[in-house]
C-alpha positions in Angstrom: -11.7 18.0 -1.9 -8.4 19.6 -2.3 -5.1 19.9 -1.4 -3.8 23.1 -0.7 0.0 23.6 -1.9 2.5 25.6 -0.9 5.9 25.2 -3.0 8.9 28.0 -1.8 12.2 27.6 -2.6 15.1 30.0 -0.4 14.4 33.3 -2.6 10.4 32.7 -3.4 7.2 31.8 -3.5 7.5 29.7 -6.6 3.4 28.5 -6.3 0.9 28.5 -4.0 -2.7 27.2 -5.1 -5.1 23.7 -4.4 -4.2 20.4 -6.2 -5.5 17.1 -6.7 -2.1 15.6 -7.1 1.7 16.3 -6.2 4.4 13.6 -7.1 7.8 14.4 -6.0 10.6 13.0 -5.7 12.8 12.2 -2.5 15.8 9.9 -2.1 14.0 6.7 -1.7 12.0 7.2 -4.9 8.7 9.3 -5.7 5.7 9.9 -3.3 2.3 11.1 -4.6 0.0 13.4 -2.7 -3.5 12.9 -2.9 -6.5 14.6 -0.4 -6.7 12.7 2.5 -3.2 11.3 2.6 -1.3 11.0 6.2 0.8 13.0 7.9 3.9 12.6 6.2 7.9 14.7 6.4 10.2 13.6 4.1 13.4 14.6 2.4 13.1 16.6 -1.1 15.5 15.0 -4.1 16.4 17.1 -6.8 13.9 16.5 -9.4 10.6 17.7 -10.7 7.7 18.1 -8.6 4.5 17.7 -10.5 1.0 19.5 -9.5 -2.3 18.4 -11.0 -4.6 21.1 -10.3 -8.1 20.8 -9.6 -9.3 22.0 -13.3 -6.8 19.6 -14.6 -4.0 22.0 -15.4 -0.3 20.4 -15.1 2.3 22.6 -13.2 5.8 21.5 -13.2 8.9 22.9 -11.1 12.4 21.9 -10.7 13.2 21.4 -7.4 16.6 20.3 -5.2 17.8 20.4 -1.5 14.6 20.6 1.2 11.9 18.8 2.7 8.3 18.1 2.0 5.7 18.2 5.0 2.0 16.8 4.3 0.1 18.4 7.3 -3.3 17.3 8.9 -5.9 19.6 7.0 -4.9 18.4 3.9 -1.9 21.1 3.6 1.4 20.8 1.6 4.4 22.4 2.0 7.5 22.2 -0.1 10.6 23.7 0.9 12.7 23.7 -1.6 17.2 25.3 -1.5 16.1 26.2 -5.7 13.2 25.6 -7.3 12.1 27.0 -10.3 8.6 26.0 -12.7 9.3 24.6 -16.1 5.5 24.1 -17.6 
């Protein structure tokens, strides 16, 4: 099981693809993302979002100014002002 993740900032598609994992961060502190979690919206901080991919593979992005929406289906979306990957 998977999640797909959609991570977009105001210009682009920075990455789209399935994860096991997403931690970013929002003004309260980081949130984690695993399959299976609940419907969740919350406020994106600027910080890194990290993305475990199903093979294993780390993705990084920098990321500032939007929201994060888990969505029933096991669905991520990040919507990011800028955001950029770093690794």
């Amino acid at each position: 099981m998977a999640l797909t993740v959609n991570l977009v900032s105001a210009e682009a598609e920075v990455w789209r693809g399935e994860a096991t994992l997403v931690v970013a961060k929002t003004p309260e502190g980081e949130i984690g993302f695993m399959p299976g979690h609940e419907p969740t919206l919350a406020t994106l901080a600027e910080g890194q979002v990290r993305i475990t991919q199903v093979d294993g593979t780390k993705i990084v992005a920098d990321a500032r100014d939007g929201f994060i929406s888990m969505e029933l289906g096991d669905e991520l979306n990040i919507v990011a002002g800028g955001a950029q990957l770093v690794a």
